[in-house]
Backbone and ligand atoms as CSV (ligand in chain L), in Angstrom:
chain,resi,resn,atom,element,x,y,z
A,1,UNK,N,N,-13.193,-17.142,-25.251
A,1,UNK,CA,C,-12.613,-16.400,-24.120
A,1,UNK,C,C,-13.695,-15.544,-23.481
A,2,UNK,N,N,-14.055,-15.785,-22.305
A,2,UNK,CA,C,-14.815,-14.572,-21.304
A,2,UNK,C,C,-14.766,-13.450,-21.504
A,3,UNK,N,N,-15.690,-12.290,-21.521
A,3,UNK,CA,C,-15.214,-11.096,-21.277
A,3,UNK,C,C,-14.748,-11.232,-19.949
A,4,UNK,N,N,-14.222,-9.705,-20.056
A,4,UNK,CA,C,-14.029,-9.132,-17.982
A,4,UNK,C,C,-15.207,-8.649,-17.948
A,5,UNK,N,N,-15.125,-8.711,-16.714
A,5,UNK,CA,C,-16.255,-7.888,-16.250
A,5,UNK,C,C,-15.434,-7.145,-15.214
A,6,UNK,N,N,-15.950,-5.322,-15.366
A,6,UNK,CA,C,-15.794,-4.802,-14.362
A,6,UNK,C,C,-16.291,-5.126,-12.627
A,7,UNK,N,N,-15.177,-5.071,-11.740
A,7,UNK,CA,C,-15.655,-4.840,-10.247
A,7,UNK,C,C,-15.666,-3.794,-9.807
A,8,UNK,N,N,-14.436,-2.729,-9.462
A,8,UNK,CA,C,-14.806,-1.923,-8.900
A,8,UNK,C,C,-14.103,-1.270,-9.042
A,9,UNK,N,N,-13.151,0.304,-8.721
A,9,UNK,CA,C,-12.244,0.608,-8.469
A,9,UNK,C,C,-11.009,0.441,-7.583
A,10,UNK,N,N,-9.770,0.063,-8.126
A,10,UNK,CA,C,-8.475,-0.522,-7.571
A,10,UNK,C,C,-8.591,0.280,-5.989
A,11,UNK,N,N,-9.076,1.270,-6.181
A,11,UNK,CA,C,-8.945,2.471,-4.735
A,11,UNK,C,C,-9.981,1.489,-3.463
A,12,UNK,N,N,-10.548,0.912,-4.486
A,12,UNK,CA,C,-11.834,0.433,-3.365
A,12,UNK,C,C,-11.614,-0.642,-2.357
A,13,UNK,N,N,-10.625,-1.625,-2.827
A,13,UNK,CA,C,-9.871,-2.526,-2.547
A,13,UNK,C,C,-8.589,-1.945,-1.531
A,14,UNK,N,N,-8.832,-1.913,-0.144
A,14,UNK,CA,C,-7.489,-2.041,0.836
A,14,UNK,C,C,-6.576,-2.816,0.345
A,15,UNK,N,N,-5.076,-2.359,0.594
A,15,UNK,CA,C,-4.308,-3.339,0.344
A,15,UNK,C,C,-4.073,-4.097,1.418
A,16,UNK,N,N,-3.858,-5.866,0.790
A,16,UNK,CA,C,-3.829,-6.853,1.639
A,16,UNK,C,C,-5.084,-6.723,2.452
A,17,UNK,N,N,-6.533,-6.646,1.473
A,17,UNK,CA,C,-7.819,-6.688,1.756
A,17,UNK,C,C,-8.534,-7.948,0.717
A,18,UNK,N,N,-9.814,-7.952,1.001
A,18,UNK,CA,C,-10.633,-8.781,-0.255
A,18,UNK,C,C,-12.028,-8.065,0.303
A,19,UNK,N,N,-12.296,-8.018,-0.721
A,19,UNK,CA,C,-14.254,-7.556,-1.016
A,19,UNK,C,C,-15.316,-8.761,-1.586
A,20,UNK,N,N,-15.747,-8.997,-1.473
A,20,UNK,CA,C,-16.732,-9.938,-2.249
A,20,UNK,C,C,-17.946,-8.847,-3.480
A,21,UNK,N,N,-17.876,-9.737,-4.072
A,21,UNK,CA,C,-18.492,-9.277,-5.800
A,21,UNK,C,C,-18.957,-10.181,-6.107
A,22,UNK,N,N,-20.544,-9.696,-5.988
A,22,UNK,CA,C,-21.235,-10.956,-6.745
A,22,UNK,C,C,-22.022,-10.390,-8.232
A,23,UNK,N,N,-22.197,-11.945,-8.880
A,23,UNK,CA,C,-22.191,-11.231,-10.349
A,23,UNK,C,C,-23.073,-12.457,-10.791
A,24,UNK,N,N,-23.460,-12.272,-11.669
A,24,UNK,CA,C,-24.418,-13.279,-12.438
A,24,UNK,C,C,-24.776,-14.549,-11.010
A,25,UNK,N,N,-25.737,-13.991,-9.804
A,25,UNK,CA,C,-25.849,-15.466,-9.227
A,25,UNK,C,C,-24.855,-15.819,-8.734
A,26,UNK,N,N,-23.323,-15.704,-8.711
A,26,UNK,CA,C,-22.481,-16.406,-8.098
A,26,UNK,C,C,-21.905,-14.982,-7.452
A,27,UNK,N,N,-21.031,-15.828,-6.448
A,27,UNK,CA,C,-20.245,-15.146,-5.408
A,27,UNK,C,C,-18.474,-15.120,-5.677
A,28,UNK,N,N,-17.818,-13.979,-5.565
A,28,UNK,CA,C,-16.816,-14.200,-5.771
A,28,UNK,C,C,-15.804,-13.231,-4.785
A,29,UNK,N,N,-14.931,-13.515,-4.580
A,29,UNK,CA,C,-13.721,-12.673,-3.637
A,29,UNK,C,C,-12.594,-12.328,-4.265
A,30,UNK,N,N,-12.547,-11.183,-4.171
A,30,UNK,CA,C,-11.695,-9.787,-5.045
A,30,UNK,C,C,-10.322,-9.239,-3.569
A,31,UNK,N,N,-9.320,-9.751,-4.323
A,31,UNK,CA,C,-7.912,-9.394,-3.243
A,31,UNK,C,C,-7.035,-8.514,-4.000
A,32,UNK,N,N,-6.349,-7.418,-3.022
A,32,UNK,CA,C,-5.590,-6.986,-3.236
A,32,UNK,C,C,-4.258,-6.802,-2.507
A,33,UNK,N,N,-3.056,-7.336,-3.285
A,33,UNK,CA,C,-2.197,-7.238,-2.458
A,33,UNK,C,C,-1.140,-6.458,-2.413
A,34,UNK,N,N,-0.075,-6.284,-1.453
A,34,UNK,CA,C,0.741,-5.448,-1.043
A,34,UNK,C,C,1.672,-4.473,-2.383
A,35,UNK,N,N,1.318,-5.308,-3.687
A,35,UNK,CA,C,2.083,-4.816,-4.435
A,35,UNK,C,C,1.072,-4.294,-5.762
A,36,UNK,N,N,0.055,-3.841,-5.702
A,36,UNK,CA,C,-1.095,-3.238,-6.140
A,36,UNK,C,C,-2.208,-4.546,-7.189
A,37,UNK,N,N,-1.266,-5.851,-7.112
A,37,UNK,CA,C,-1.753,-6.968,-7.664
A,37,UNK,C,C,-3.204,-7.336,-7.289
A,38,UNK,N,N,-4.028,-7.733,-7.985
A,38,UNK,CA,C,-4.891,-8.031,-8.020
A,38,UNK,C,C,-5.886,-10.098,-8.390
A,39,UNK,N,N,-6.622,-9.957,-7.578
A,39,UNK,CA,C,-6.435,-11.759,-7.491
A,39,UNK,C,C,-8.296,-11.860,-7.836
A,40,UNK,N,N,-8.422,-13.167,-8.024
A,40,UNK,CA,C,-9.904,-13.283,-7.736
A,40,UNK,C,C,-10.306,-15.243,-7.782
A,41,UNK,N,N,-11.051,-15.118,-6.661
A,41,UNK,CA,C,-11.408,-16.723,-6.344
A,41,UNK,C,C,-13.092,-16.464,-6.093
A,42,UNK,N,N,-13.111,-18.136,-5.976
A,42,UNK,CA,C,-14.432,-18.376,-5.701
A,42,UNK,C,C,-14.965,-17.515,-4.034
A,43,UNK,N,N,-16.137,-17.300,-4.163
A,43,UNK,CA,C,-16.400,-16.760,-2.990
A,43,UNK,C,C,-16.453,-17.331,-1.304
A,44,UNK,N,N,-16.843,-18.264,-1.774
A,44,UNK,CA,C,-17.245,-19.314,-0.514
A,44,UNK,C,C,-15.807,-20.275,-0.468
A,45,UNK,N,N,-15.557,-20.802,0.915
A,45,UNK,CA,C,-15.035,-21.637,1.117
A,45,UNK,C,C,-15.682,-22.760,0.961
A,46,UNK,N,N,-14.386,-24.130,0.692
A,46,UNK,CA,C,-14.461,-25.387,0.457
A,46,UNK,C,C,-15.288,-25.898,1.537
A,47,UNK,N,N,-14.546,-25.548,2.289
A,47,UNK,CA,C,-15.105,-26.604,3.670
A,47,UNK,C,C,-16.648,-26.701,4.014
A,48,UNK,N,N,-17.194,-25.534,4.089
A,48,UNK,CA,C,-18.746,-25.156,4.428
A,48,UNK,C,C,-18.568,-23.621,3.638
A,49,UNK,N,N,-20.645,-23.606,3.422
A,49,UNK,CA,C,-20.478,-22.608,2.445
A,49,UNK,C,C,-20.081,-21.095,3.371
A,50,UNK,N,N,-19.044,-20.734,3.462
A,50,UNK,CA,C,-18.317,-19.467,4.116
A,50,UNK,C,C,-18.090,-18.324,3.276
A,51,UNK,N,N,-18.581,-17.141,3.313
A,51,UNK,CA,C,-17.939,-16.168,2.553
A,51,UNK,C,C,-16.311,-15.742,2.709
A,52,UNK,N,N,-15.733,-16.121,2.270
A,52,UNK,CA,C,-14.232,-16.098,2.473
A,52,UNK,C,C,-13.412,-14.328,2.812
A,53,UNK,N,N,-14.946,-13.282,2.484
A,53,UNK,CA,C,-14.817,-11.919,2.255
A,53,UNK,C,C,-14.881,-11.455,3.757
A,54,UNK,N,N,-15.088,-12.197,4.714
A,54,UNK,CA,C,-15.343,-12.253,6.227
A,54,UNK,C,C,-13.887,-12.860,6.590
A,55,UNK,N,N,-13.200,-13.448,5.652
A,55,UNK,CA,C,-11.466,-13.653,6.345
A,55,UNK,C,C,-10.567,-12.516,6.065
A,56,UNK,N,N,-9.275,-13.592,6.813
A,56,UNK,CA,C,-8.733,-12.773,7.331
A,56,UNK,C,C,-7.008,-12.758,5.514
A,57,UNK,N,N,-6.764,-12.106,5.663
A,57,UNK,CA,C,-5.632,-11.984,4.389
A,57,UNK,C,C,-4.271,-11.486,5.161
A,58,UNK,N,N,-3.326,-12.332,4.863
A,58,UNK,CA,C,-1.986,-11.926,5.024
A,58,UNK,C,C,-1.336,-12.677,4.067
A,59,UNK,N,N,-0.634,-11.916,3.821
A,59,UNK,CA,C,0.343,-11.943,2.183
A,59,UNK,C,C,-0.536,-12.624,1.495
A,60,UNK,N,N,0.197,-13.711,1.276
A,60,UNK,CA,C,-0.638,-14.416,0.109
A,60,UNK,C,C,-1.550,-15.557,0.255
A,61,UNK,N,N,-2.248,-15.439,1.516
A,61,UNK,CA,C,-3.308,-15.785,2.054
A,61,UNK,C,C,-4.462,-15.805,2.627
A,62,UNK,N,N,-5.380,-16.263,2.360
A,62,UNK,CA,C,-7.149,-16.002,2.878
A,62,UNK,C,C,-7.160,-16.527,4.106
A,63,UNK,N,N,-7.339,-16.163,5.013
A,63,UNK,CA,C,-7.904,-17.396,6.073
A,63,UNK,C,C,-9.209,-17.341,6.466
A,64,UNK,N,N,-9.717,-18.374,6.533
A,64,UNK,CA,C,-11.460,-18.534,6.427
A,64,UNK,C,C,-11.769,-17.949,8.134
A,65,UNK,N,N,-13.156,-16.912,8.093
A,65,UNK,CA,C,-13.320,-16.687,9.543
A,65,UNK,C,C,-13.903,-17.808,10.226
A,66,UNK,N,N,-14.417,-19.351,9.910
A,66,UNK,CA,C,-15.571,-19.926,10.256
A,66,UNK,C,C,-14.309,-21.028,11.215
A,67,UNK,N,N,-13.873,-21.583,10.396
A,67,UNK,CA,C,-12.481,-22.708,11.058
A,67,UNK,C,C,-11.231,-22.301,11.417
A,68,UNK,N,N,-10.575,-21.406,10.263
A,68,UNK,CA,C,-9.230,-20.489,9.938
A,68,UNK,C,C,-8.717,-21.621,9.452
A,69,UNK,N,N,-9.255,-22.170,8.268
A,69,UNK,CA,C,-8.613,-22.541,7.461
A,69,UNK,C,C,-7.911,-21.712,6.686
A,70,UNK,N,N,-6.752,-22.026,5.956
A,70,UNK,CA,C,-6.495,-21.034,5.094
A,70,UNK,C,C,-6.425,-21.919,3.578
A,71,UNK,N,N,-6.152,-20.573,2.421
A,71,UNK,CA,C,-6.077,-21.353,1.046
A,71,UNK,C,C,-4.514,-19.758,0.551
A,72,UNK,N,N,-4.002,-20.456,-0.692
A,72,UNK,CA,C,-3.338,-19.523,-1.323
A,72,UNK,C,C,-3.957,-18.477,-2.217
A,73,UNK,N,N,-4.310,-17.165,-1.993
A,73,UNK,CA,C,-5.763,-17.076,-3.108
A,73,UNK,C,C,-4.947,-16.645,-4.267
A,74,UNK,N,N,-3.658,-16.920,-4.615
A,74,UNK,CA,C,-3.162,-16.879,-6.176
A,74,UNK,C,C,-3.717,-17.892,-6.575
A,75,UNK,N,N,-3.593,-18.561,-5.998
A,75,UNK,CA,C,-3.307,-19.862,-6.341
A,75,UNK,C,C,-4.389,-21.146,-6.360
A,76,UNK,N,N,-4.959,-20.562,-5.666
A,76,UNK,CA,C,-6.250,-21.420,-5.002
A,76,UNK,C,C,-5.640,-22.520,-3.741
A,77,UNK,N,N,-4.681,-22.725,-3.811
A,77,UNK,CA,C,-4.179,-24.239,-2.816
A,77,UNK,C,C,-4.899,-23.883,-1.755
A,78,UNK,N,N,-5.236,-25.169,-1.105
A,78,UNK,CA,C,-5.154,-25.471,0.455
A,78,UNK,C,C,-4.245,-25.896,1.268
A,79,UNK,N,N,-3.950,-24.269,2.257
A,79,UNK,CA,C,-2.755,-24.820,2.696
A,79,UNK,C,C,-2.706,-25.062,4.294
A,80,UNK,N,N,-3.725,-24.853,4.864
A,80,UNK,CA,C,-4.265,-25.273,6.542
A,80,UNK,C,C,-5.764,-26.251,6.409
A,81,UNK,N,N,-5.229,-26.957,6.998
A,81,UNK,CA,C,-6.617,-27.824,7.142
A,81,UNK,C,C,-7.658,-26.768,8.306
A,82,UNK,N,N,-9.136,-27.113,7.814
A,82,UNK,CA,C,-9.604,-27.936,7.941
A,82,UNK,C,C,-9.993,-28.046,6.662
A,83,UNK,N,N,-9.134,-26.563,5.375
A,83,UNK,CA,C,-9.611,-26.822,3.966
A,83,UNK,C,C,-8.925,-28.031,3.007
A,84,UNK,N,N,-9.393,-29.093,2.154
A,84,UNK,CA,C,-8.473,-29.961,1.900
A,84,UNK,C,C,-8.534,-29.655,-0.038
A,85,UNK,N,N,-10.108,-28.995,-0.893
A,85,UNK,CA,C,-10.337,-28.746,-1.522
A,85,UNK,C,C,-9.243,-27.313,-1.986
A,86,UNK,N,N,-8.932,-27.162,-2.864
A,86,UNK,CA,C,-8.553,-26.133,-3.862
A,86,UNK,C,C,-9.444,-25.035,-4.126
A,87,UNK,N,N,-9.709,-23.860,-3.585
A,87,UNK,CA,C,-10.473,-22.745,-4.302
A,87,UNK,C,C,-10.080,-22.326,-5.891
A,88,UNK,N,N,-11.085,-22.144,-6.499
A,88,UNK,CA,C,-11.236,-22.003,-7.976
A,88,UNK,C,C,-10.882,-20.577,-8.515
A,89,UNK,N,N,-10.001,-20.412,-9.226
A,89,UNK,CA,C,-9.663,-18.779,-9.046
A,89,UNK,C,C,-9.747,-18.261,-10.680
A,90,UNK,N,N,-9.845,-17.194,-11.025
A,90,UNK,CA,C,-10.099,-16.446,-11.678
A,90,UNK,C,C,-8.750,-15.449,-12.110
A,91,UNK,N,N,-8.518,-15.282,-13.378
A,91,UNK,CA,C,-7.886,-14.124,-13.809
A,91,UNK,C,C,-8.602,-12.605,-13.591
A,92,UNK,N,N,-7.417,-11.815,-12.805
A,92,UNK,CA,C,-7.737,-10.048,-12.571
A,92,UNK,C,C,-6.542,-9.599,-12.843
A,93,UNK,N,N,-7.257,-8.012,-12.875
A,93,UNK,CA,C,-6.419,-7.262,-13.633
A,93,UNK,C,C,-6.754,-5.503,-13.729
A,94,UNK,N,N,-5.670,-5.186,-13.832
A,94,UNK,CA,C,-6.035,-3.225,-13.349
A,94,UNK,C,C,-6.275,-2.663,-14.797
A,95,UNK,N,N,-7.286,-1.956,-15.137
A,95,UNK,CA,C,-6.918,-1.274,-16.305
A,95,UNK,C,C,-7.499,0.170,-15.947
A,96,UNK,N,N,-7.066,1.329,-16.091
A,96,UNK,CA,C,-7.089,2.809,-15.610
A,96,UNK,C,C,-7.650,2.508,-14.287
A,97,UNK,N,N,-7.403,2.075,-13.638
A,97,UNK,CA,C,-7.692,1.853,-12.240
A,97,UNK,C,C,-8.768,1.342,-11.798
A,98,UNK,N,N,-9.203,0.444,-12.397
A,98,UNK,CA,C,-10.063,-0.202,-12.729
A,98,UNK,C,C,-9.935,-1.665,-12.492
A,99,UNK,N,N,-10.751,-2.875,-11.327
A,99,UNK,CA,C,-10.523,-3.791,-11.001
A,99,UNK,C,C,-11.839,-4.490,-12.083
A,100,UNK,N,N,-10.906,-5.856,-12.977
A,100,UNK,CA,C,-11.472,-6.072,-13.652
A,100,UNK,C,C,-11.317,-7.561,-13.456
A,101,UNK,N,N,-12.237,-8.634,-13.414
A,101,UNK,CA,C,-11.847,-9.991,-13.414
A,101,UNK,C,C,-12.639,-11.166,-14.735
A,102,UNK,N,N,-12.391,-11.678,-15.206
A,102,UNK,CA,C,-12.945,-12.905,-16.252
A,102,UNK,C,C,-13.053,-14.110,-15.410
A,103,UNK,N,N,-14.547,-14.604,-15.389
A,103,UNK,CA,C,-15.161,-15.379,-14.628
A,103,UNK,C,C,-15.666,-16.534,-15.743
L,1,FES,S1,S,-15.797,-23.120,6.568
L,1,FES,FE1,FE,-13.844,-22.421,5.962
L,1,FES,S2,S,-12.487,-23.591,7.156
L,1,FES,FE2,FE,-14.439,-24.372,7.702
């Protein structure tokens, strides 16, 4: 099992926002949503390499700034073309207020 690794503070994170966190070399996108939940996916979009931290989030969705594709970022799905790939997502999680994800 992975450790977590700390990201950042829950405060740091807008709700129904995402930040990007990069960590060992890779890129990753840190969401928070309306109900203090916490998410985490790959950084880049499928389609072309896009920082997904430059889209746009409503409810329970990323939409890429480059096409507006969108994906589910619980979930990873693709649910607007022009994305057809699945984003790769990650377990997160609050601990003393504390945004923590296992990569
Ligand atoms: S790069 Fe994301 S939809 Fe094209």
């Amino acid at each position: 099992m992975a450790d977590w690794t700390r990201v950042c503070a829950l405060d740091d994170i807008d709700e129904e926002d995402v930040i990007r966190f990069d960590h060992d070399g890779r890129t990753f996108a840190v969401y928070r949503d309306l109900d203090g939940g916490v998410y985490c996916t790959d950084g880049l979009c499928t389609h072309e390499q896009v920082h997904l931290a430059d889209g746009l989030v409503m409810d329970d969705t990323i939409e890429c700034p480059k096409h507006n594709g969108r994906f589910n970022y619980k979930t990873g799905a693709p649910l607007r073309s022009p994305v057809c790939v699945a984003l790769a997502t990650y377990p997160a999680r609050v601990v003393d207020g504390e945004v923590e994800v296992q990569l």
